[in-house]
N, C-alpha and C positions, 0 to 999 in steps of 0.2 A: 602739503607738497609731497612729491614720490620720494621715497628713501635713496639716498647717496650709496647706501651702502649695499642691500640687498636686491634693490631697483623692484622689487615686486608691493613691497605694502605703503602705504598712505601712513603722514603724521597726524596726532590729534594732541591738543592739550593736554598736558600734566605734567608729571616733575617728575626730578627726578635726585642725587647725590653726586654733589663734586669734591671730592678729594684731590687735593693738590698738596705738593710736599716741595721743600725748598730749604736750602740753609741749616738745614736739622730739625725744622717744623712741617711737620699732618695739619694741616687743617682740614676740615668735614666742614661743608656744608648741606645740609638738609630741605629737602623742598623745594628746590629751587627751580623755577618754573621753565617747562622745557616743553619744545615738541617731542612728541615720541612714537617711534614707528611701531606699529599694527602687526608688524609682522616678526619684525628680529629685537625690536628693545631698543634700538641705535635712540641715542636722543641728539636733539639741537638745542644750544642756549641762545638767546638773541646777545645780538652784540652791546647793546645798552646794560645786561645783566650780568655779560663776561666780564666789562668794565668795572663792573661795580665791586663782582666778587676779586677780581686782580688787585682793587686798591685797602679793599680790607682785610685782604690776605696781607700785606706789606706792610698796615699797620701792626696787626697783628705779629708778624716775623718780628719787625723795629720792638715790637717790648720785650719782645726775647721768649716767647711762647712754645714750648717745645709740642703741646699736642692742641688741640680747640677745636671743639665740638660747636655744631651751633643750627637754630634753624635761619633759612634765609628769611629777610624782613625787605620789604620791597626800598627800604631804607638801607639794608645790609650795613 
């Protein structure tokens, strides 16, 4: 797809890190499978794997986790 952001490069498979912070917890996730644009970097996550990572960020927060590193697992 054309990039949203720069409107000039094409996406391709790979990954990329999402960090997300909430409540007094960092989570890092690693790997995680993204489009990403040819030209500036910009990435997309699909919506099935935004999901995924929202609900294991939340468990994560609920034990009281202040930092968590981690790679993604298509299981997350």
């Amino acid at each position: 797809m054309k990039c949203m952001i720069c409107k000039h490069g094409e996406t391709k498979v790979g990954s990329t890190t999402i960090t997300l912070e909430k409540e007094g917890s960092t989570i890092v996730f690693k790997e995680v499978p993204a489009q990403v644009c040819d030209n500036c970097g910009e990435t997309y996550i699909d919506d099935a794997i935004t999901k995924k990572l929202l609900q294991k960020a939340r468990e994560i927060i609920k034990s009281g986790v202040e930092v968590d590193i981690r790679k993604y697992e298509k299981v997350a």
